[in-house]
C-alpha positions as CSV (number, residue, x, y, z in Angstrom):
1,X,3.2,-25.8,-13.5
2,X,6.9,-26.2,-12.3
3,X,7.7,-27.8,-9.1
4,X,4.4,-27.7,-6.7
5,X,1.9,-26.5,-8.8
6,X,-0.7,-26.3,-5.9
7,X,1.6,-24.2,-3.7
8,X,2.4,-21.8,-6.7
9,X,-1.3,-21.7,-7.9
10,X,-2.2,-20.6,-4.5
11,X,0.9,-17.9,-4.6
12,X,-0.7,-16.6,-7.9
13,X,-4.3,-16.4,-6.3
14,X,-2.6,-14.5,-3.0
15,X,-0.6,-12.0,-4.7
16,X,-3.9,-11.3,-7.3
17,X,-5.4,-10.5,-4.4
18,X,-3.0,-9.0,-2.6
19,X,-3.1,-6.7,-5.6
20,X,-6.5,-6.3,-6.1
21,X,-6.4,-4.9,-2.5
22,X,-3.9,-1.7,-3.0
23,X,-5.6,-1.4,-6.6
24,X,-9.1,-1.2,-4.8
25,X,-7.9,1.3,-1.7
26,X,-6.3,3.3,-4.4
27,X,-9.5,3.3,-6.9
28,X,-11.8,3.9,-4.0
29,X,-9.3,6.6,-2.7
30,X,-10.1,8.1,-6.3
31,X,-13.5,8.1,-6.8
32,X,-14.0,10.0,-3.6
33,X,-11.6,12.7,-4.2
34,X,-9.1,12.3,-1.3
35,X,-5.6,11.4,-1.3
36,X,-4.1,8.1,-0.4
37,X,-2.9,7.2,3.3
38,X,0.5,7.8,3.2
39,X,4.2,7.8,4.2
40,X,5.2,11.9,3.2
41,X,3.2,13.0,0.4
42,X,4.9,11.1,-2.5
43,X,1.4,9.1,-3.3
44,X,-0.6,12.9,-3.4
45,X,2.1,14.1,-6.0
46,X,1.6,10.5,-7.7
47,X,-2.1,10.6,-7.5
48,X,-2.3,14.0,-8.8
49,X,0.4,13.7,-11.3
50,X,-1.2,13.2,-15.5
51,X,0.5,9.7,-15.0
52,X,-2.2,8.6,-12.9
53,X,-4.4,8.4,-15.7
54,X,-4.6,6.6,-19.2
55,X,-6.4,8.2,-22.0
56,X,-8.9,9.6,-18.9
57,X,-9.0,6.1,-17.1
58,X,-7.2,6.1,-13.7
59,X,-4.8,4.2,-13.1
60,X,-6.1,2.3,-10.2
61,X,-8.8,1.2,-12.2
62,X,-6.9,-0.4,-14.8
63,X,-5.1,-2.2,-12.0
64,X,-8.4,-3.5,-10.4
65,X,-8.8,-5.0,-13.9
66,X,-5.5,-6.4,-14.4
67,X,-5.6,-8.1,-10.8
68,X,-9.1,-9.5,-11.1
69,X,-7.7,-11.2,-14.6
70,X,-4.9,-12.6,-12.9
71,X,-7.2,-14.0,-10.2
72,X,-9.2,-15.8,-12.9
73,X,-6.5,-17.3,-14.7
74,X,-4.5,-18.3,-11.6
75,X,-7.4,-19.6,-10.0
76,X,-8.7,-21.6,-13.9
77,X,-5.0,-22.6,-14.1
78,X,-5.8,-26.4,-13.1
79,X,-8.8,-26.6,-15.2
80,X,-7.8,-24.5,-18.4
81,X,-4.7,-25.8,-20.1
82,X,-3.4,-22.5,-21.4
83,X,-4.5,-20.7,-18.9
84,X,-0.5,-20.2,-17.5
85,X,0.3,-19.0,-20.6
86,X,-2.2,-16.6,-20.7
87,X,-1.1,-15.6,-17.4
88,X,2.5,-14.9,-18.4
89,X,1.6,-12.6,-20.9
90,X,-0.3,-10.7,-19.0
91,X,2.1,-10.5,-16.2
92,X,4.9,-9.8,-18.6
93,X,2.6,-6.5,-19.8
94,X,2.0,-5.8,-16.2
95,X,5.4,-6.1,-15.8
96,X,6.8,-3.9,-18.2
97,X,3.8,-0.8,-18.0
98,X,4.8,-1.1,-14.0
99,X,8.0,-0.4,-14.8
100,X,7.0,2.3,-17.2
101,X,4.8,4.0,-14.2
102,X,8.3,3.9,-11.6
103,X,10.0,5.6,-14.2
104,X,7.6,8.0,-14.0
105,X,7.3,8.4,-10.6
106,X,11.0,8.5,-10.2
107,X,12.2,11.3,-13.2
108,X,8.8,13.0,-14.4
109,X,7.2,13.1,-11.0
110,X,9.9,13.1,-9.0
111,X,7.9,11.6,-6.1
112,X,7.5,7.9,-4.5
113,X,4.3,6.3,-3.7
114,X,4.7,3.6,-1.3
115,X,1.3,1.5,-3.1
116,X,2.5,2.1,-5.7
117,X,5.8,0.3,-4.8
118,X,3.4,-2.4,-3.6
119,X,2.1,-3.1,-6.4
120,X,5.4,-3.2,-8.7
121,X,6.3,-5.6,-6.1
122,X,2.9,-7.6,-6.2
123,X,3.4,-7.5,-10.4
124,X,7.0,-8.6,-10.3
125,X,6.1,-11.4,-7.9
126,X,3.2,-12.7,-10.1
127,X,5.3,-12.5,-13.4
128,X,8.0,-14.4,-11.6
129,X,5.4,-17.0,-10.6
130,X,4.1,-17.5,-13.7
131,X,7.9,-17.5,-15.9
132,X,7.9,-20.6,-13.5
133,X,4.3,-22.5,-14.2
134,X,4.4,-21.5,-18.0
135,X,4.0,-24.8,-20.2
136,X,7.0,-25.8,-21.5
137,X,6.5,-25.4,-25.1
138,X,8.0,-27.7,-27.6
139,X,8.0,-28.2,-31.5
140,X,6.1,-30.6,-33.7
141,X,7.5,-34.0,-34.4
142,X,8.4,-34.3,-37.9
């Protein structure tokens, strides 16, 4: 890792959870049947919306398990030495489907969900984290 690895290791582990927290409330939120506490009702629209769901799996769910693999790898990052570079590609998908599901929510749907903002946020945060702890990686000697 770049700079302090220890202090950016234990950024990784707090935004992962930070994460898994929104992505849990929101999956919870889901399997009961209600709508998300919110600011307006952007996150209903969201929730309701057929981009809240991937070939039938909601959305939250799929960020449960994005977050909890980010936890592992942030948290295996000292002991596993391409564990950071497992953890960039991942953040780099998380990255771009994140930006994907803001399109959405801003042209198809029309509506803002303020978790789901979070969570963008959380996602952009980790991917920047991890451009930053990334091994460096070089070419054979001749």
């Amino acid at each position: 890792m770049a700079r302090d690895p220890i202090r950016t290791r234990r950024l990784l582990v707090g935004l992962a959870a930070a994460g898994l927290a929104v992505t849990g409330y929101l999956a919870l939120v889901y399997s009961r049947g209600t709508a998300p506490v919110c600011i307006g009702s952007g996150c209903a629209a969201v929730a309701a919306s057929p981009y809240a769901r991937l070939a039938g799996v909601p959305i939250s769910y799929l960020g449960v398990a994005f977050y909890g693999a980010v936890l592992v790898l942030a948290a295996a990052h000292a002991t596993v030495p391409r564990a950071a570079d497992g953890l960039l590609a991942l953040s780099l998908a998380g990255v771009i489907f994140s930006a994907y599901l803001t399109y959405a929510e801003l042209f198809l749907i029309r509506a803002l969900c303020v978790w789901c903002v979070a969570s963008a946020a959380i996602v952009a945060g980790i991917f920047l984290l991890s451009l930053r702890s990334a091994s460096p990686h070089t070419t054979p000697a001749p």
